[in-house]
N, C-alpha and C positions, 0 to 999 in steps of 0.2 A: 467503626462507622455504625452509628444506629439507623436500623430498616423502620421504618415505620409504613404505613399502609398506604401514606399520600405518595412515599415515595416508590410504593411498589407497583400503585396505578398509574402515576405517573410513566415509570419503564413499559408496563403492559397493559394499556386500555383496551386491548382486546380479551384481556385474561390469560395470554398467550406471550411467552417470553420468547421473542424472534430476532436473531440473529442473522447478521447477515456476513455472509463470508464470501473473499473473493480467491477461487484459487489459480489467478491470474497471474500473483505474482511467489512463486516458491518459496521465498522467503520467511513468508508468512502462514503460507495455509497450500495446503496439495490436498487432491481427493485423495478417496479412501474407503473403495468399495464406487458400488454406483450410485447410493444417492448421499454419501457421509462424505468426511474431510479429517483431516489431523495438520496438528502445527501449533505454533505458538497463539496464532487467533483463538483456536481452538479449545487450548487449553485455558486462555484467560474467559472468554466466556462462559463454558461450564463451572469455573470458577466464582465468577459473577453471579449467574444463578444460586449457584450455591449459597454464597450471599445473601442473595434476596430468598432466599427460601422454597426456590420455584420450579418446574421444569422448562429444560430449556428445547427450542427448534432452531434447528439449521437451515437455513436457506441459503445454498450453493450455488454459486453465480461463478462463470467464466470469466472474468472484465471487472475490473475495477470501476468503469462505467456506471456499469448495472447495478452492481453492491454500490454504490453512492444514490441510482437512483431510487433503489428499495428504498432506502433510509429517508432520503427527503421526500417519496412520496409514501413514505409509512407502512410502506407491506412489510418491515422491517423497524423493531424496534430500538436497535444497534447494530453498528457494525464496526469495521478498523480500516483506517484510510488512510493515506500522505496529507499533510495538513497542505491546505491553498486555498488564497482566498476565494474562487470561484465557487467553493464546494462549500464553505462555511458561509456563503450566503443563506443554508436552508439549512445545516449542521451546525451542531458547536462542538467544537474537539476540546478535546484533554490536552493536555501536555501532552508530548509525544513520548511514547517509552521504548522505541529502537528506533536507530539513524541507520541508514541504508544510501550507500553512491548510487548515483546516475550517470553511469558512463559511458563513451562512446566505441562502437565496434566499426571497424574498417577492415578488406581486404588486405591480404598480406603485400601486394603489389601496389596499391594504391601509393600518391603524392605524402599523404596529408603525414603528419609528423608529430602536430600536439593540437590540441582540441581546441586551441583559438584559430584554427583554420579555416576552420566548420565553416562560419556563419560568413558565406563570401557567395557571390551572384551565381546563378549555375548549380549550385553543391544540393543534392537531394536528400533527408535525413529521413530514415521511417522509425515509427514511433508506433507504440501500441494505441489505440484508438482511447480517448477519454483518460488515460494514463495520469497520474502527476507530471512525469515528465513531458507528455503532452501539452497537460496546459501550463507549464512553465516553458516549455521552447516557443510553444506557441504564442507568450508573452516576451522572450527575449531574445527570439533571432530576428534580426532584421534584415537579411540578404537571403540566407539558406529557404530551400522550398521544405516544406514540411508534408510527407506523406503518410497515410498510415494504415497498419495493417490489423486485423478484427480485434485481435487479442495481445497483451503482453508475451505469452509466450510466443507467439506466431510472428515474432519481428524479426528474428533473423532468416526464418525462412522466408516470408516478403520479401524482405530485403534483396537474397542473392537472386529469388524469382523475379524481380522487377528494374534490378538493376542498380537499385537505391547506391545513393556513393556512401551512405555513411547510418548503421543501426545505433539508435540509443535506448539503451535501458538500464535494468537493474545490473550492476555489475555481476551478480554472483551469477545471474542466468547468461547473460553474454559470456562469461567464461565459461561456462557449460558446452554453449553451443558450440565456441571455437573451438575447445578440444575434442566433441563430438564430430563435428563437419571439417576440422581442416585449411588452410590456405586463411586464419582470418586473427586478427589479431586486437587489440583493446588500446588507445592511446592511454597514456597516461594521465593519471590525475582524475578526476571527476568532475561535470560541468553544473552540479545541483550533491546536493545531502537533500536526501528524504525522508522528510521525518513522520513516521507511518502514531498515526495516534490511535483513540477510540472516540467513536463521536455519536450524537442521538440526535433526532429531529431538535431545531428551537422549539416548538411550539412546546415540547415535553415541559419546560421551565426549568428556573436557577434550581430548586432544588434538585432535580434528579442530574443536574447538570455537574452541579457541586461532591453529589455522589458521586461519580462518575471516575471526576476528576483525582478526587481522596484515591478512590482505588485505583485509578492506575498509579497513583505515587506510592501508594502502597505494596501493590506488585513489583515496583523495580525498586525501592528499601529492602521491602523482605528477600531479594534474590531468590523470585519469582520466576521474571523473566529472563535473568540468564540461566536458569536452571533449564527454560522450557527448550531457549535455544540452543543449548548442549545437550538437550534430553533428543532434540528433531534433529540434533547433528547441522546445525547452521553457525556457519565459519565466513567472518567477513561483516556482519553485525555488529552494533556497537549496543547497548543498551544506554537512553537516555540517561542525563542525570536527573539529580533530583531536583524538583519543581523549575524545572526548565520551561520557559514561557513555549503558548504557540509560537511566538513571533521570532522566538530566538534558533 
């Protein structure tokens, strides 16, 4: 990929290569000290700069929320996200280069049996606030009430705090929690694949868009990214293929 100067203004019109990282969801990115992070985000971004020649800044956001809104309101020059079209109103993503479940968590006593139960009149689901799987359930249940709690990691405890019938998220942190907390268990199957990309304001343009995109296909060719996610020790990850559309 050649760097050229349009496309390095392009990434930092501040002069400043700003990252935005959410460590909301583990998968991707956990802190690391008090003001730093480690993870696979982590590693593809220092990456990136390298690339372009530059130093890079972290901007460490709780919520996936937040890391979407740095990016589309620009205090953020990248960041890595679930692709949905709500977010790529003001983002353009890359192909995605790991697939992650959205699965559901229920009490071990509870009715429910498989996760087309869910979406029936009465049933309460908490969701991390601004989530992907927020605004995909928020797009496709049509009975179930939708609640939610500040952050992705903070859903299953909402959850038992509030009564919720039913936690969704990323599958590897609901398995976490259940064998941490006890009495709670994970239906089968998964009701979403999320596919976590890398994405930059539109306003940036096709070129830095195009670069963007080259690299992360380049990072999951070269076995980049499954190196980083055996290097963070993350089990349960798929790594994208190659030139797998947003849409697919």
């Amino acid at each position: 990929m050649s760097v050229t100067e349009q496309i390095r203004a392009a990434f930092m019109p501040t002069g400043r290569l700003r990252a935005s990282i959410n460590v909301g969801n583990p998968i991707l990115a956990r802190r690391d000290g008090p003001a730093g992070a480690a993870g696979v985000s982590i590693d593809l971004a220092r990456e990136l700069a390298r690339r372009l020649g530059v130093a890079l800044e972290l901007l460490v956001l709780p919520s996936a929320g937040e890391s979407v809104e740095a990016v589309a309101g620009e205090q953020a020059d990248f960041g890595f996200f679930a692709i949905d079209p709500k977010r790529g109103e003001q983002i353009a993503f890359t192909a995605p280069y790991v697939i992650i479940e959205g699965a559901y968590l229920v009490r071990q006593d509870t009715p429910f049996t498989d996760r087309d139960q869910v979406d029936r009149e009465g049933v309460s689901v908490m969701v991390g606030k601004g989530s992907a799987y927020d605004l995909y359930l928020t797009r496709e249940l049509r009975h179930a009430r939708i609640e939610r709690a500040p952050t992705s990691p903070a859903v299953v405890q909402t959850f038992l705090e509030q009564g919720s019938d039913v936690a969704a998220g990323v599958r590897q942190q609901l398995e976490a929690d259940a064998a941490r907390l006890g009495g709670l268990r994970l239906l089968d199957g998964h009701f979403m694949l999320i596919r976590q990309a890398m994405g930059l304001p539109k306003s940036r343009g096709a070129a830095a868009h195009a670069f963007l995109a080259a690299f992360v296909e380049e990072m999951k060719a070269s076995g980049f990214v499954a190196e980083a996610l055996a290097r963070h020790g993350i089990a349960g990850a798929a790594v994208a293929g190659p030139g797998q559309s947003v849409e697919s």
